[in-house]
NUZA-154546 format. One record per residue (C-alpha): residue number from 1; residue in one letter; x, y, z. Coordinates in steps of 0.5 Angstrom, whole numbers, plus 2048, in hexadecimal, padded with zeros to 3 digits. Example, Ala and Ser with C-alpha at 12.3 -4.5 7.8 and 13.67 -1.06 7.14 Angstrom:
BEGIN
   i aa  c1  c2  c3
   1  A 819 7F7 810
   2  S 81B 7FE 80E
This chain:
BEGIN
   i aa  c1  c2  c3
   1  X 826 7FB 831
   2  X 821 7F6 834
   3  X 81B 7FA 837
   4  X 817 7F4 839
   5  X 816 7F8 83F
   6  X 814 7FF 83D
   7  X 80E 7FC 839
   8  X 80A 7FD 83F
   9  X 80C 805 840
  10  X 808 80A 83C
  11  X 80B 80D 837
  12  X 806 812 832
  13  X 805 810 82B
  14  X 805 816 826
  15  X 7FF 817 823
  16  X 7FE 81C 81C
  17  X 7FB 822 81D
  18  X 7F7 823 816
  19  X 7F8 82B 816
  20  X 7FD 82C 810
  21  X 7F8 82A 80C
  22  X 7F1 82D 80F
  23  X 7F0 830 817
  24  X 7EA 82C 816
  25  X 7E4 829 813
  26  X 7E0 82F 816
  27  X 7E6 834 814
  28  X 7E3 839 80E
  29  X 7EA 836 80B
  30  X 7E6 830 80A
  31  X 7E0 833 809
  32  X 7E3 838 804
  33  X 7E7 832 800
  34  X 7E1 82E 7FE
  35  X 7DD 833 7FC
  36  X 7E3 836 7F7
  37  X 7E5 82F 7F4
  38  X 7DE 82F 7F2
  39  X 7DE 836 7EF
  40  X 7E4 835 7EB
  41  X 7E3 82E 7E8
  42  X 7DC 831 7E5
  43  X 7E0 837 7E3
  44  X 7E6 832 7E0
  45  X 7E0 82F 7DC
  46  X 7DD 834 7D9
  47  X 7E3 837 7D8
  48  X 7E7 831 7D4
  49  X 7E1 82C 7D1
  50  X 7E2 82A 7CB
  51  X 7E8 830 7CA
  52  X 7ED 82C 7CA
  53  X 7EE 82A 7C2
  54  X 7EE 832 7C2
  55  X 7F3 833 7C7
  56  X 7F8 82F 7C4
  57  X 7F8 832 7BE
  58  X 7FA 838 7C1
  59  X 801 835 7C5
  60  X 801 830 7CB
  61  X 802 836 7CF
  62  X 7FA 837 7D0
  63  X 7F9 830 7D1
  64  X 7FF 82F 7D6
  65  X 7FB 835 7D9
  66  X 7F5 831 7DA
  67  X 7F8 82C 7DD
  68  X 7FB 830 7E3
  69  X 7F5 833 7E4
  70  X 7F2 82B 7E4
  71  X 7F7 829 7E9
  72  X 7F7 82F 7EE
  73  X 7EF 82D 7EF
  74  X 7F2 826 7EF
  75  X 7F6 827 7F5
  76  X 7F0 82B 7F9
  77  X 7EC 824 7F8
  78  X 7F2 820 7FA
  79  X 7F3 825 800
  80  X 7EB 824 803
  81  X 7EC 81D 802
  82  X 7F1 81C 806
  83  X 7EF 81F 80B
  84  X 7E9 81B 80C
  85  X 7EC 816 809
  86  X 7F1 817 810
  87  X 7EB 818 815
  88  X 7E9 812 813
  89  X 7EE 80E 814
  90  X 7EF 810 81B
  91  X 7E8 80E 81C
  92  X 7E4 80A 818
  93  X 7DF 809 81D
  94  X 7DD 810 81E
  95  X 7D7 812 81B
  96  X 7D7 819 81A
  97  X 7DF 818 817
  98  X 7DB 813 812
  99  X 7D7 818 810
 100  X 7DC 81D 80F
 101  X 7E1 818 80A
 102  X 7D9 816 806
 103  X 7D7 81D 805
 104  X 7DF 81E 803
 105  X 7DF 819 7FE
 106  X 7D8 81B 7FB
 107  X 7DB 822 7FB
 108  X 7E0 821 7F7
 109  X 7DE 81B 7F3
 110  X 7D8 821 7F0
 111  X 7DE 826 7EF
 112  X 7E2 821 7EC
 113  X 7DD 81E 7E6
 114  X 7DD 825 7E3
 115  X 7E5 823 7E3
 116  X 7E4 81D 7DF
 117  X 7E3 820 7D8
 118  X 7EA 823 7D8
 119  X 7EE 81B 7D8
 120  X 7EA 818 7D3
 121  X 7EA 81E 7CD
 122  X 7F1 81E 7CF
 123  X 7F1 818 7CC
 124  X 7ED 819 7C6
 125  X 7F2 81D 7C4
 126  X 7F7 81A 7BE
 127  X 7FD 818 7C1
 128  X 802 81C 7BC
 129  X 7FE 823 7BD
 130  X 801 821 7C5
 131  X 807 81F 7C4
 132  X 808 826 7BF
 133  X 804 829 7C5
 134  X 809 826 7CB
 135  X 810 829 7C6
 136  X 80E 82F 7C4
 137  X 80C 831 7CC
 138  X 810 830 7D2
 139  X 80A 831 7D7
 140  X 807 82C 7D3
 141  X 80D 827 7D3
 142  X 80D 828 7DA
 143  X 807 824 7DB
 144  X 809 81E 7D5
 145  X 809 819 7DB
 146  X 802 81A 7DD
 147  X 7FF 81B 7D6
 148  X 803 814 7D4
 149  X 800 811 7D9
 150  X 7FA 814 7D8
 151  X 7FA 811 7D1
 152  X 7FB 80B 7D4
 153  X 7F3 80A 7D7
 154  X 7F1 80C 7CE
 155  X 7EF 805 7CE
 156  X 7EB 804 7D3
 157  X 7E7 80B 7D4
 158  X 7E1 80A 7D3
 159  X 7DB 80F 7D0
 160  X 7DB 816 7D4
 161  X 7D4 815 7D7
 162  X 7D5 80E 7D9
 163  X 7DB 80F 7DD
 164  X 7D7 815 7E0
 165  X 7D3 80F 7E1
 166  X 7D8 80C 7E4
 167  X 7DC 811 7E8
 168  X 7D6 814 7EB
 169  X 7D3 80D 7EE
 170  X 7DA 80B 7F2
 171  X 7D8 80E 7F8
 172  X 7D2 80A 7F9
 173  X 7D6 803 7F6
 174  X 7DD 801 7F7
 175  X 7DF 807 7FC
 176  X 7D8 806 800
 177  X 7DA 7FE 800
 178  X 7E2 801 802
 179  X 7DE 804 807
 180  X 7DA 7FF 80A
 181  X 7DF 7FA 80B
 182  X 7E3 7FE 80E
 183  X 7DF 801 814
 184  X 7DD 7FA 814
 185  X 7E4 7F7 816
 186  X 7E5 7FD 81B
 187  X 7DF 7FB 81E
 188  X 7E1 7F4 81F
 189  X 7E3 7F1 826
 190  X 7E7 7EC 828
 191  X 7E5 7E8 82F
 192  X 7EC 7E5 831
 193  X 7EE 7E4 838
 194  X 7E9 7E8 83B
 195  X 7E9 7EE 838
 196  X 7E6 7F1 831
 197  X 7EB 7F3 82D
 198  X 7EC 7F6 825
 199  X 7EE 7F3 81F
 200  X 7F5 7F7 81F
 201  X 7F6 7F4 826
 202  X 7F4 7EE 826
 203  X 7F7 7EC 820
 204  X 7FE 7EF 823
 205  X 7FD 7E9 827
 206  X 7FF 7E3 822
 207  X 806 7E6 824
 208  X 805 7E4 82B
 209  X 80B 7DF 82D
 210  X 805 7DB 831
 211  X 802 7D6 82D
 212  X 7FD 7D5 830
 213  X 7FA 7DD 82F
 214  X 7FD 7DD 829
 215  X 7F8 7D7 827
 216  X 7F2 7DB 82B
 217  X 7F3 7E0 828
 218  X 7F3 7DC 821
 219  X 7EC 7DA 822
 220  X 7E9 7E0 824
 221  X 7EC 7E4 81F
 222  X 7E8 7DD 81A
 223  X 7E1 7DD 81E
 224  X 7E1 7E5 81E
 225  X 7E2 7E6 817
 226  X 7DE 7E0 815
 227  X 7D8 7E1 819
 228  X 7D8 7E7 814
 229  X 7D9 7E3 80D
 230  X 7D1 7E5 80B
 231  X 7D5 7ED 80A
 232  X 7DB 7EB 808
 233  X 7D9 7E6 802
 234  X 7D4 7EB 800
 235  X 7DA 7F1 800
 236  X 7DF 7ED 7FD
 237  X 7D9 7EB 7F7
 238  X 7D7 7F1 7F6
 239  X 7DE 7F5 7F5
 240  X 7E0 7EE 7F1
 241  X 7D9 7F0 7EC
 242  X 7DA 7F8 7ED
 243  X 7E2 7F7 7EA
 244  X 7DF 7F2 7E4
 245  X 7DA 7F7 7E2
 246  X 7DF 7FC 7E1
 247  X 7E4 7F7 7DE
 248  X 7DE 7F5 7D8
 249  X 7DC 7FC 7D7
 250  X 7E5 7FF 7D6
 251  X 7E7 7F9 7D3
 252  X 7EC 7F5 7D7
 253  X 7EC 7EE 7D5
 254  X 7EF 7EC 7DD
 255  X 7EE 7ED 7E3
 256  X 7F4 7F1 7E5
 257  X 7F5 7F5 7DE
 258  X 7F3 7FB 7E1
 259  X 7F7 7FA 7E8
 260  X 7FD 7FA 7E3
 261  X 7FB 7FF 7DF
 262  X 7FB 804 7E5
 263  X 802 801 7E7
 264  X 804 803 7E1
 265  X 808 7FB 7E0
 266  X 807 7F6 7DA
 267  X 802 7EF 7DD
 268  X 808 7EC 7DB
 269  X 80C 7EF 7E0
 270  X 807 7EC 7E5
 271  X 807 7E7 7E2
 272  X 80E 7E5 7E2
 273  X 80F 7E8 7EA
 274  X 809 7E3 7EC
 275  X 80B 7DD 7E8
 276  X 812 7DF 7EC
 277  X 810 7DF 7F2
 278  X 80B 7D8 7F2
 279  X 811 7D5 7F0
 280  X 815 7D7 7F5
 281  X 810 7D5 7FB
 282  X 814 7CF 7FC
 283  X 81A 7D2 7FD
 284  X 817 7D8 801
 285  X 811 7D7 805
 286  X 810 7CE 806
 287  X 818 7CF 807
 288  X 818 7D4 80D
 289  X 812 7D1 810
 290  X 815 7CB 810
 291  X 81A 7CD 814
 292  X 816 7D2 818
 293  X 811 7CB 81A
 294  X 818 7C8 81D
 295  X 81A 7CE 821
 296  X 812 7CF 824
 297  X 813 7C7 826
 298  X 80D 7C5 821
 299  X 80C 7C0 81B
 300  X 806 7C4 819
 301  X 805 7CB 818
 302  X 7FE 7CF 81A
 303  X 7FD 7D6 817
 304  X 7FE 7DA 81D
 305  X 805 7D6 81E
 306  X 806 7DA 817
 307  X 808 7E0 81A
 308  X 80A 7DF 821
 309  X 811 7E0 824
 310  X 817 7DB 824
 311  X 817 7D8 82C
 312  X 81F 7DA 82E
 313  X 81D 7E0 82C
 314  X 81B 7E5 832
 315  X 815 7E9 830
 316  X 817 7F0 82E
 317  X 814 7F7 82E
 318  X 816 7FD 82B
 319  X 814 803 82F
 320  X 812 80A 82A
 321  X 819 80D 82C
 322  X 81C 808 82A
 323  X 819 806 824
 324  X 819 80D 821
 325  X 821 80D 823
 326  X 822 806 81F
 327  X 81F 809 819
 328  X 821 810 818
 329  X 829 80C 81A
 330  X 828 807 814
 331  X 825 80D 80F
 332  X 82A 811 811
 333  X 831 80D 810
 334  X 82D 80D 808
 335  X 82B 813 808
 336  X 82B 819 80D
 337  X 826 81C 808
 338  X 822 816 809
 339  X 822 816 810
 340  X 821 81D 810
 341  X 81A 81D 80C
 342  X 818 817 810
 343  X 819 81B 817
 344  X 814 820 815
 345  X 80E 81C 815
 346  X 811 819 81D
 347  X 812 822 81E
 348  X 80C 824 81A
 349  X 806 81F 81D
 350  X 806 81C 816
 351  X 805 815 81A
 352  X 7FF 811 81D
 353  X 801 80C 821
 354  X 7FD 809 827
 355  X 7F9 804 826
 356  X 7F1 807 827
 357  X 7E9 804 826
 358  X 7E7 806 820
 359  X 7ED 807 81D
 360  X 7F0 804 817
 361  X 7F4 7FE 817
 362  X 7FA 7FD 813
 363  X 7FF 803 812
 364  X 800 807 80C
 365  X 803 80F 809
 366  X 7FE 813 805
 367  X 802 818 801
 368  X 7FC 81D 802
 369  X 7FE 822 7FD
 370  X 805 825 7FB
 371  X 803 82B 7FE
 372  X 803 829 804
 373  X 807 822 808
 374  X 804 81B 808
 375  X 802 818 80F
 376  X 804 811 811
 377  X 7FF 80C 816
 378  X 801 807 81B
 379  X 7FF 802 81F
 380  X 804 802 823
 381  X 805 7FD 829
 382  X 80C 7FC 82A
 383  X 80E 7F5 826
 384  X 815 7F5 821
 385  X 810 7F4 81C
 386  X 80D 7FB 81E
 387  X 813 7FE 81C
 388  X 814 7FB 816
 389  X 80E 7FE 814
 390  X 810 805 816
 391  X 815 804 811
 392  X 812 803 80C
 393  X 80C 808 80C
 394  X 813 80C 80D
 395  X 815 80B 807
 396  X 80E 80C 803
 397  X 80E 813 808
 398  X 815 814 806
 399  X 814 813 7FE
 400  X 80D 817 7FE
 401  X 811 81C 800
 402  X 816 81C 7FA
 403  X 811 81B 7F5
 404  X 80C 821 7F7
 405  X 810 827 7F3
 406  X 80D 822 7EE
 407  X 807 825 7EF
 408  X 800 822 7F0
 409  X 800 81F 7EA
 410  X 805 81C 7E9
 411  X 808 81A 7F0
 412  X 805 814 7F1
 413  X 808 80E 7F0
 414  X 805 807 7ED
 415  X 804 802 7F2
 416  X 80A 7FD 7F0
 417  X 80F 803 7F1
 418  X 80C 806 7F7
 419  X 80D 800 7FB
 420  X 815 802 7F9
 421  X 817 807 7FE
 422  X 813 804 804
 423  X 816 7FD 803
 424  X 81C 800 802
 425  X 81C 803 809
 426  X 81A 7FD 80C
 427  X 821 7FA 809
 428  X 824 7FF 80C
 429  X 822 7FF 813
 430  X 822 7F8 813
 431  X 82A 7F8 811
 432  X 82C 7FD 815
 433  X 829 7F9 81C
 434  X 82B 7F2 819
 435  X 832 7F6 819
 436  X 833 7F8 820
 437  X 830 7F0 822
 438  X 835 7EC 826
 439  X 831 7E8 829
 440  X 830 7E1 825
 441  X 829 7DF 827
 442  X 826 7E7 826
 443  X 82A 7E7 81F
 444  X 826 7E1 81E
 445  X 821 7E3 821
 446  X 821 7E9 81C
 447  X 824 7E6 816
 448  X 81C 7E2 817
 449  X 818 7E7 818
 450  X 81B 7EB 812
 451  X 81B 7E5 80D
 452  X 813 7E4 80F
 453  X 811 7EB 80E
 454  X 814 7E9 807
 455  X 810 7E3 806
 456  X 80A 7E8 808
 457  X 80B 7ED 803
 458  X 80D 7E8 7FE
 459  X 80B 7E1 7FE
 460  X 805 7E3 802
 461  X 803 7E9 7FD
 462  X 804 7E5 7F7
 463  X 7FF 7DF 7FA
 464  X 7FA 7E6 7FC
 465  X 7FB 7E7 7F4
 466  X 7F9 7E0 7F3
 467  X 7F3 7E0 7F7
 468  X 7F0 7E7 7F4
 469  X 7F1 7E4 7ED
 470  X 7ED 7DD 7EE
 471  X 7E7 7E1 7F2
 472  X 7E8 7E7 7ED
 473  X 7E7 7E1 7E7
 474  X 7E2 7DC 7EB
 475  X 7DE 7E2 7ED
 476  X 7DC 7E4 7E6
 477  X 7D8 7DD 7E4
 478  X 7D4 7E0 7EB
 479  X 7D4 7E0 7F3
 480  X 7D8 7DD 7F7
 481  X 7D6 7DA 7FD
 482  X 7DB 7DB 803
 483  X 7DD 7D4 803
 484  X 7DF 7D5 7FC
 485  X 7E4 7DB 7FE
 486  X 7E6 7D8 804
 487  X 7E8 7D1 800
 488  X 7EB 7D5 7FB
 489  X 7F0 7D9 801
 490  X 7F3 7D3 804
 491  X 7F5 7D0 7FD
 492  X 7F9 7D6 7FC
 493  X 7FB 7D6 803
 494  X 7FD 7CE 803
 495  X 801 7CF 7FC
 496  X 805 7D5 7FF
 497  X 806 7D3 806
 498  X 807 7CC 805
 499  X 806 7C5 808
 500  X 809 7C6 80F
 501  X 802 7CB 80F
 502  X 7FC 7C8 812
 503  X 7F6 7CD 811
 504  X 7EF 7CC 816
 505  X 7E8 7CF 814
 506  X 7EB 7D5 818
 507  X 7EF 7D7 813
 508  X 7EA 7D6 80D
 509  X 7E7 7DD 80F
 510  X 7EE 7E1 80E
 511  X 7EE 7E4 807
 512  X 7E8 7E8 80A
 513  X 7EB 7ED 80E
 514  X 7F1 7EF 809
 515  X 7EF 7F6 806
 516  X 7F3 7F5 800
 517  X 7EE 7F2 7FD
 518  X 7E8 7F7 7FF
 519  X 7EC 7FE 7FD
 520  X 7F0 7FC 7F8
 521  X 7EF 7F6 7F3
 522  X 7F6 7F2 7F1
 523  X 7FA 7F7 7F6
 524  X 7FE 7F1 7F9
 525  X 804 7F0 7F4
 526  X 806 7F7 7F4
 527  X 809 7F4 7FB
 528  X 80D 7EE 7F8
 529  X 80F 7F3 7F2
 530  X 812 7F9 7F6
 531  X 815 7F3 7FB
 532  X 819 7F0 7F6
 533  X 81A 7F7 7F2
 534  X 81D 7F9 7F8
 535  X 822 7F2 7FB
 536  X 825 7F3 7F4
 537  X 825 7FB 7F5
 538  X 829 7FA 7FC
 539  X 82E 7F5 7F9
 540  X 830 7FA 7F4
 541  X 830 7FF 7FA
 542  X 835 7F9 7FE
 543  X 83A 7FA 7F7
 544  X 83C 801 7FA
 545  X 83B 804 7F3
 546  X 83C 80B 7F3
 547  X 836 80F 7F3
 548  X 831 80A 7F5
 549  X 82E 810 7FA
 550  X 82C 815 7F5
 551  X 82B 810 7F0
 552  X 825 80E 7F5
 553  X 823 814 7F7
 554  X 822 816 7F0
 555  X 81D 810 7EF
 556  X 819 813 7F5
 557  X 818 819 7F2
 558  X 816 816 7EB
 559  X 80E 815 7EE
 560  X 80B 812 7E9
 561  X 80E 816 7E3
 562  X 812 80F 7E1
 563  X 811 809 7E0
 564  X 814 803 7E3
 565  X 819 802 7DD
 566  X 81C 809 7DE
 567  X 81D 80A 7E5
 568  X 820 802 7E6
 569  X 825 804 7E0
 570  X 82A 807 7E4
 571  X 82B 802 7E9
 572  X 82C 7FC 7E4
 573  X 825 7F9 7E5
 574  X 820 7F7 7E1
 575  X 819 7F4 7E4
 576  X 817 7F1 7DC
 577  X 81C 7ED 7DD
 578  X 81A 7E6 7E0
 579  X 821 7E6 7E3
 580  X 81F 7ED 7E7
 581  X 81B 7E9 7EB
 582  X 81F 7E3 7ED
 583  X 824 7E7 7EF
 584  X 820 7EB 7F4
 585  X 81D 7E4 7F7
 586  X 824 7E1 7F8
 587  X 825 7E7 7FD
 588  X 821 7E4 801
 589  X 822 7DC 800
 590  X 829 7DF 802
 591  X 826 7E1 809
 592  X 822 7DA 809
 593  X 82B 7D8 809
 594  X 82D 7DC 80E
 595  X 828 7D9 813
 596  X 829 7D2 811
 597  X 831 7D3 813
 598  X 82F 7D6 81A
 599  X 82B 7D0 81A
């Protein structure tokens, strides 16, 4: 249904109501909490400093003990900082909100450094006597995925007063500088057409149908972002040099080392996807862009053509009810139990919605902690591409879900394997609406859309990688200037985008508002990594092969208790081999044919 109409009507948006985590930030809840995860992290460590040695002597049952005792305390800091973490988000611009998430994050930065003991003489400890430790004791082999994992960071740990050092300065050096760039972003104001309007609603623009808003936007977005340059460069150096300096002192030999290392994938994984995907640019990216240029009547390309709807296509809005339906329908006829989880968070305010001043860009689902639900954030304004993104962080809702009976700390997901389930939503949705699509022009319409978001998450995030790897790089010989990072984001975008791009000086800013690059170095390919993991998830799913739901489902559950090699088995997949990834980016050049044979 075409609801153009009834875009004007008002129709209240769900905003979250935090109260599962605390009643307030005032509440003797919050107030208790704090005070409690101080008291019983100096307890922990008087308790269990320099006992660990003995402790395993005696069994791993003490020692699996401890660590129960570690993640409950865990889980109280995670739960503070999720609920300010979420205040925040809502309104970054608030100053009393502000200071509510500092003096979080300080609270429980202090009570975590007496913490940080326990993961590094677990470490020291000798690799037999663990092993012996995890057979003999099933509470401790409950936890084998967490210490193994653990073990992984030996390497790179560092002397204990220096990692104190290191831990207790986070709050005035990268986490301030996060900080920073963020409530600078919600500040920003774009005048465009007479009004003053936020980054989120001014970048929503460059979906206009109208070319010539859509360029006035562009422009806007370019002078704005650029009349800031001196704040964005000294951000962008300052967390560039803060990372280097980790870097050198754990040992990591590239730029990127400590990204995979969390990610739990092998470099040559990355490599293989990033190398995969820059080959294929010109069968994907400068192959659809071309034939976009015919459609949109034009020889050359600007940037805000990028984005913007084909012109037989009539401009379709989706309503809150009707974006709600189409998701729950499409989870549905995979899973009802998926669809049932996903409907909690529409019943239970575990949504945020409208677009507000103050409030953060983007969308996102936080996890919060297992003992209580993740929250999704929205800035919904009714486009196609708005419901694909309530699809996707559906689908991270749904699976964080399924990995809490986890536990703290096991549920979480590395990066690569956390973009699984909300890619895999977004397939799901966008092929049941293509499904019930008769009309030519609108499955064309949909099939381009659905082969630009693809571009978006796989070409465009490599080419993401691609710029932080040479700013990384350069940035270690000294500062780079804003002109130096500007030239160095239209050379990647020249490469992915291809010869029917042309880029304005308007353009040279736009790497600066990307908050990737502020909140988590080298985050991007975990995009183009669950993308084409999940193209060649879905095509097993298409066989029809019996069980593919609980097969599915049992992967979601795992949270972080495997690697990427275990949970793909089961489906014939595996992401070290260089065929893995072909195979998911032919899935999209399959699209790309099926467009030129609309044509």
């Amino acid at each position: 249904m075409n609801i153009a109409q009834d875009a004007s009507s008002s129709e209240k948006l769900p905003e979250w109501d935090l109260g599962d985590l605390y009643p307030s930030a005032e509440s003797p809840e919050f107030a208790a909490d704090k005070e409690r995860c101080l008291e019983e992290a100096q307890t922990f460590e008087t308790r269990y400093k320099g006992k660990l040695p003995v402790m395993l002597k005696d069994g791993g049952d003490d020692l699996a003990g401890a660590i129960h005792e570690y993640e409950n305390i865990g889980e109280t800091m995670g739960r503070l900082m999720s609920y300010a973490g979420l205040a925040y988000a809502s309104d970054t611009t608030d100053p009393k909100i502000a200071k509510l998430y500092g003096d979080t994050q300080e609270a429980v930065t202090r009570a975590s450094s007496h913490l940080l003991f326990f993961a590094l003489e677990l470490n020291s400890l000798d690799d037999s006597d663990i092993e012996e430790a995890m057979q003999g004791s099933t509470a401790l082999a409950h936890y084998r995925p967490w210490i193994e994992d653990t073990r992984l960071e030996k390497p790179y740990q560092l002397e204990d007063r220096i990692e104190q050092l290191f831990h207790d300065k986070s709050v005035t050096s990268a986490s301030a500088w996060n900080r920073l760039f963020d409530e600078t972003m919600a500040a920003l104001r774009f005048s465009i057409d007479g009004e003053e309007l936020s980054s989120e609603q001014a970048f929503n623009l460059l979906q206009e149908g109208d070319r010539e808003k859509r360029e006035r936007a562009a422009r806007e977005i370019g002078k704005v972002l650029s009349e800031n340059n001196r704040l964005f460069t000294l951000i962008t150096n300052t967390l560039c040099k803060d990372k280097q300096i980790s870097d050198v002192w754990r040992g990591f030999e590239d730029v990127a080392a400590s990204r995979h290392l969390a990610n739990r994938v092998e470099p040559e994984v990355v490599d293989a996807l990033a190398s995969a995907v820059r080959e294929a640019y010109p069968r994907l990216s400068h192959r659809y862009y071309k034939m976009k240029a015919r459609w949109l009547g034009l020889e050359k390309m600007q940037h805000w053509d990028r984005n913007a709807p084909l012109p037989q296509s009539a401009e379709r809005r989706y309503r809150w009810t009707e974006a709600r339906k189409t998701v729950l329908e499409a989870y549905g006829d995979f899973s009802p139990e998926m669809a049932d989880i996903a409907a909690k968070f529409f019943d239970n305010s575990w949504i945020d919605a409208p677009v507000r001043d103050g409030k953060r860009s983007g969308a996102f689902a936080h996890p919060t902690v297992p003992s209580v639900h993740p929250y999704v954030l929205l800035n919904y304004q009714e486009k196609p591409r708005d419901v694909m993104t309530l699809a996707h962080e559906l689908g991270h809702g749904v699976h964080q879900v399924l990995a809490a009976d986890q536990g703290p700390l096991m549920s979480q997901t590395p990066l690569t394997l956390a973009e699984t389930a909300s890619v895999f939503g977004e397939m799901l949705t966008f092929r049941a609406m293509l499904d019930q699509c008769t009309d030519k022009v609108e499955r064309q319409a949909m099939l381009a859309q659905k082969v630009e978001d693809m571009i978006n998450t796989v070409v465009r995030q490599i080419a993401f990688y691609q710029f932080e790897r040479e700013v990384h790089e350069a940035r270690i010989d000294g500062e780079l200037t804003w002109d130096q990072l500007c030239s160095l984001w239209i050379g990647v975008q020249k490469e992915s985008l291809g010869p029917v791009f042309e880029f304005d000086d308007s353009y040279r800013s736009y790497w600066s508002y990307i908050p990737h690059f502020i909140h988590s170095p080298f985050y991007v390919y975990a995009y183009a990594f669950g993308d084409c993991l999940v193209n060649s998830l879905y095509a097993v799913y298409q066989q029809a092969e019996d069980g593919f739901q609980a097969r599915y489902f049992d992967m979601l559950r795992a949270g972080g208790t495997r690697h990427h090699k275990e949970l793909l088995a089961p489906f014939g997949l595996d992401a070290s081999d260089p065929a893995f990834w072909d195979k998911g980016l032919s899935m999209i050049e399959s699209l790309i044919d099926e467009l030129e044979t609309l044509e």
